[in-house]
N, C-alpha and C positions, 0 to 999 in steps of 0.2 A: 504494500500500500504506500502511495505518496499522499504529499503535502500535508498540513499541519491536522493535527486531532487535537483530541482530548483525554485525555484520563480523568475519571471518574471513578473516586474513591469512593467503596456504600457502607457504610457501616450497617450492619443486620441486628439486630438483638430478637432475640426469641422472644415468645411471648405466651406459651407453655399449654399443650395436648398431647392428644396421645401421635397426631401428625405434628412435628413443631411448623409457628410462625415467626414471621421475621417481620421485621418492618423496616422500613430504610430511617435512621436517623442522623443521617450523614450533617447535613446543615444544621438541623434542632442542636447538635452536642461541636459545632463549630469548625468542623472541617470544612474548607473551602472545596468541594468535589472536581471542579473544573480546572485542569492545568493542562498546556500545552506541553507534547509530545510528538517526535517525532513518527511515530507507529508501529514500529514492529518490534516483537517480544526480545526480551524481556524491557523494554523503555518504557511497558504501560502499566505498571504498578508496582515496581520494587517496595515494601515495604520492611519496618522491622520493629517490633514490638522490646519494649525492654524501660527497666526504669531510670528514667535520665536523673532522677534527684535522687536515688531511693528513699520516698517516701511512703510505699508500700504500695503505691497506683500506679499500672501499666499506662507508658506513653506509648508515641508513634511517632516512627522519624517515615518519610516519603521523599521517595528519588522522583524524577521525570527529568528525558536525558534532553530537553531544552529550557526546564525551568530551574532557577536553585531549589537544594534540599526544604525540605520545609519540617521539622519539628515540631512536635505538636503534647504540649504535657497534660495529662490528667489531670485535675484540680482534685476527682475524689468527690467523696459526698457531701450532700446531696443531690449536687445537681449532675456530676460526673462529667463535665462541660471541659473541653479542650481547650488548649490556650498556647495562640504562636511563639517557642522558647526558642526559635533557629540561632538569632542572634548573639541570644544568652548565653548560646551554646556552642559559640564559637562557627557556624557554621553559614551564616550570611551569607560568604561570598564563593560557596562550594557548588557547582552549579552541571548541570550534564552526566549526573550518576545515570547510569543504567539496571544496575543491582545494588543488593547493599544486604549486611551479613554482620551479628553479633557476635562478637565472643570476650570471652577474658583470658586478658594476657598477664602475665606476672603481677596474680592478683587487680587489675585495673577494666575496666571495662571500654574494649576493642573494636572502632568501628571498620569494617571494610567496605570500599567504595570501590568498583567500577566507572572510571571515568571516561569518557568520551572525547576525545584530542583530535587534532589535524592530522597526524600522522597516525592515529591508530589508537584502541583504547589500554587505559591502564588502571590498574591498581595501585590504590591507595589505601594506607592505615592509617586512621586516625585513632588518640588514645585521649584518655582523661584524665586528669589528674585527680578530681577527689568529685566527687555527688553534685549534681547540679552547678558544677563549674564547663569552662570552653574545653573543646578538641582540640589536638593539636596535632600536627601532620609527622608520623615517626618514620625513618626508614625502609627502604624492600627492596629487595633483587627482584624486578620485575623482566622476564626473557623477551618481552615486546610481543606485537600482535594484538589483534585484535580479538581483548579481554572480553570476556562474555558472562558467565557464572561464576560462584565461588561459595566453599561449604568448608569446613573446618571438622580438626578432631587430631586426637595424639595418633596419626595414622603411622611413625614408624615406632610407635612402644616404651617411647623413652620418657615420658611424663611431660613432655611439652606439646601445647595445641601448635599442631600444623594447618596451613593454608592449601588448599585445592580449590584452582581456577583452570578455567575450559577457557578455549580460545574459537571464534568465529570462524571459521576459514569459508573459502572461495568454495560455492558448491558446481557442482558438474556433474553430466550423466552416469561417470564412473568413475569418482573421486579415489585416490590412493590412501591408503593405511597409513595416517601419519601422526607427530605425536600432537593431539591439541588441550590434552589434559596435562598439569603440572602440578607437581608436589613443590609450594614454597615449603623446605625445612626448617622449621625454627630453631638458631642457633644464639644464644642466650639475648632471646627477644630483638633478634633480626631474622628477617625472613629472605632466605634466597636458596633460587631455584634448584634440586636433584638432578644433575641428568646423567647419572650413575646405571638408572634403569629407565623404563620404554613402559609409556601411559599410552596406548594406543587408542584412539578414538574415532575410527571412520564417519563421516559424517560432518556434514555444517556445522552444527550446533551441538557440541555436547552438554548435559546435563547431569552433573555431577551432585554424588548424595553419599558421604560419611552414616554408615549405618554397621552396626552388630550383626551382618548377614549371615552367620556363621551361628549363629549365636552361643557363642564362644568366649564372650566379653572380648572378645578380639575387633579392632574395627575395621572394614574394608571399604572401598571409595566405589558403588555404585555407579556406574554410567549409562544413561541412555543417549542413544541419537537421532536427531532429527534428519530426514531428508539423507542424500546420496546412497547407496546400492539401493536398493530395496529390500525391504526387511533389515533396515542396519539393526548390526549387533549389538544388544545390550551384556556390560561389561562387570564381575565384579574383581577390583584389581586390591592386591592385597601382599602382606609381604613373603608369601608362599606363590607368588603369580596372579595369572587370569586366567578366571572363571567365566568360561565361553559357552556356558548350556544355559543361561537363563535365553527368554523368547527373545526373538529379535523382531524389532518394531520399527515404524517410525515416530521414535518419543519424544514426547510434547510435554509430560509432566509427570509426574513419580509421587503418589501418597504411599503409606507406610501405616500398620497397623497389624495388632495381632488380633487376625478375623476369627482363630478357632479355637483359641484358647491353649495353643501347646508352649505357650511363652517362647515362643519363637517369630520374629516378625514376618508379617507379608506385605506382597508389593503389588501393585498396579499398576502399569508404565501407560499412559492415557496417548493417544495417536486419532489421526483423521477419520481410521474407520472404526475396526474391533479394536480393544484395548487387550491388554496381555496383564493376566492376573497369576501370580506365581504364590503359592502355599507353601506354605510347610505342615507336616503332621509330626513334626519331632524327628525324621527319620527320613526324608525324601521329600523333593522338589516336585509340586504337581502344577501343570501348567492349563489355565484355562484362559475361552476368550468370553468376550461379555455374554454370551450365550447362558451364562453360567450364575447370572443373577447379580452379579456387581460390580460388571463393566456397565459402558454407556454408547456401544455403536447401535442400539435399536433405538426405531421411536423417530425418525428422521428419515426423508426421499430424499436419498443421493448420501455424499460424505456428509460428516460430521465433526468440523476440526473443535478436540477437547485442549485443552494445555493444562492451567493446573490444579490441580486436586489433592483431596483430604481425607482421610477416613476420620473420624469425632462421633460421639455420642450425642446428639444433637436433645436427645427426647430423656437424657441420664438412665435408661432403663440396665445398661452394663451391657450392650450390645453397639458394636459401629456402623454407622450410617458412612458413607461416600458422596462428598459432593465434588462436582465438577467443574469450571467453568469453560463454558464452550461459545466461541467466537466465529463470524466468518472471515474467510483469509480472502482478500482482494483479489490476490492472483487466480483466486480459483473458483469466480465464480460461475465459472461455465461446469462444475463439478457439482455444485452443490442442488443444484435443481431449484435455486428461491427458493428454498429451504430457511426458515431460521434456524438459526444456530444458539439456541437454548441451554441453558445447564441445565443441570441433572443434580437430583440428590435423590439417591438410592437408599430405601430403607424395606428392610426385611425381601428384597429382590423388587422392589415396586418403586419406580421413579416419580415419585410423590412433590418434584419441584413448584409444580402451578398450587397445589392444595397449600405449601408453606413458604406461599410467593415469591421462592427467588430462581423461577421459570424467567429470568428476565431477557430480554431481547436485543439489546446491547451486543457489543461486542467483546465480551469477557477475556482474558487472558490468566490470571494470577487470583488465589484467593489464601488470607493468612488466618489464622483462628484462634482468638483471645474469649476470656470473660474479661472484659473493660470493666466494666462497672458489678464485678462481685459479689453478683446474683445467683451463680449456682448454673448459671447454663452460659451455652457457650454461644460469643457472636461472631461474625463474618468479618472482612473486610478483603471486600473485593474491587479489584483495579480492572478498568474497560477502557475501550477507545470509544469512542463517538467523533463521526465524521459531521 
């Protein structure tokens, strides 16, 4: 898609049956919903939840990679009303994120930003010095390229959180196996790049996820890919190698969640058409596609581009719901048949979205999942473009 959009942030709060409701009160609690973006994912909602003062209230920092960051703090009860801290917070003049990623580094809390440059995107840390004080910009071996994603976790063992960022590359009808995933290793709170060993990622867009795949308390860095071969391979890369039997899709989004109770997690890799849902029973990998009651390719004449999704307990019964968000993609709309391209949220195999109104019609990309306001159930906050 060209020329300028919008992202529109919705904030959802449930509002409690036995199908949950949502309501949009993106404006009523003082987010501004409308910002310019250039359009294609991930530029249409980066967000990231975490408490900028600790005060005990979840704030909200928001990327869009043509507007600056915008910060946004909890005030808490009872009106639970958001309030512009960007400034405060050091972060005014930070501007063309396209992701953006929490963590804590040497006890401090770690912002990462994807930026958007002349020559190519980068990554940036930003760190904090004490609770409700400014960022300030710390060092990185960044190997160049055009930065795309980025997920964290002590992925070589040694008790320090490491960085894992995916890189954009040039797609083509038969793209070669190259490396677009990177381990920045954290060496006493500098990050610079491994290239010791080989992250291999075919595919435009890789989509990288620090997860317990194993579950082993071990962690390995999930991959899926968008676009190039068909059927690209979803990856799990870890420090015994890669694992090359999970399905291969073309992936758009990765939720996580243990569906059957073997405390062991499962995956959903969300794609244009079927999605690919991978189980575990404690003991073996079993691979279904949404036929199977909680994917999301039915329900829609012609494709269905999903990106990204959730598993959450929407209705607290101790059972997971999946919701999706699903947008249409520009280029393709001789694919789609005028089709809307609607979310989904899945509960007990029933895509129940229009009964707990967020069937919206928009065109969705990104959704993150907080209780804001510390009610006991959990709300949205979902990023769209609008032309």
């Amino acid at each position: 898609m060209t020329g300028i959009v919008v992202l529109t942030a919705i904030v959802l709060a449930t509002a409690g049956s036995d199908i949950p409701r949502f309501e949009d009160v993106t404006e009523a609690v003082g987010i501004n919903s409308l910002r310019p973006v250039l359009g294609m994912p991930p530029a249409t909602g980066g967000a990231a939840w975490f408490d900028w003062d600790e005060d005990g209230y979840v704030d909200v920092l928001l990327t869009g990679d043509w507007e600056p960051l915008k910060l946004y703090r909890n005030t808490g009860p009872p009106n639970w009303h958001f309030e512009d801290v960007t400034n405060a917070a050091g972060l005014g003049e930070v501007r063309n994120a396209i992701s953006a990623d929490l963590m804590r580094v040497g006890g401090q809390t770690t912002l990462a930003l994807m930026l958007v440059e002349e020559f190519g995107n980068r990554l940036q840390l930003f760190q904090i010095s004490a609770p409700g004080k400014a960022f300030f910009a710390i060092p990185i071996g960044w190997p160049g390229g055009l930065g795309f994603f980025m997920t964290h976790g002590d992925i070589d063992g040694d008790g320090d959180i490491d960085v894992v960022a995916s890189m954009n590359t040039q797609c083509g009808p038969s793209p070669k196996e190259k490396r677009t995933v990177w381990l920045l290793e954290n060496d006493w709170g500098l990050f610079r790049p491994r290239r010791d060993d080989v992250w291999p990622a075919p595919g435009c867009a890789a989509i990288p996820m620090v997860t317990d795949y194993e579950g082993t308390g071990r962690l390995v860095t999930l991959i899926t890919n968008d676009f190039g071969t068909y059927l690209t391979p979803t990856l799990a890369v870890g420090l015994d190698g890669i694992d090359r039997t999970l399905p291969p899709v073309y992936g758009m989004g990765i939720a996580v969640g243990d569906l059957n109770g073997d405390l062991r997690s499962d995956y959903l890799f969300t794609s244009a058409k079927d999605d690919a849902l991978w189980t575990s029973d404690g003991s073996q990998w079993q691979y279904q596609t949404s036929e199977y009651g909680m994917g999301t390719g039915w329900g829609e004449d012609g494709l269905r581009f999903k990106w990204g999704a959730s598993f959450l307990d929407t209705d607290n019964d101790g059972t997971l719901e999946l919701y999706v968000a699903a947008g249409w993609l520009g280029a393709a709309d001789d694919l789609t048949n005028g089709t809307l391209q609607k979310n989904s949220l899945i509960q007990n195999g029933l895509d129940v979205a229009s009964e707990a109104g967020v069937a919206t019609e928009t065109t969705d990309r990104t959704v993150s999942v907080v209780d804001y306001d510390q009610d006991g159930r959990l709300d949205l906050l979902v990023g769209a473009l609008e032309s």
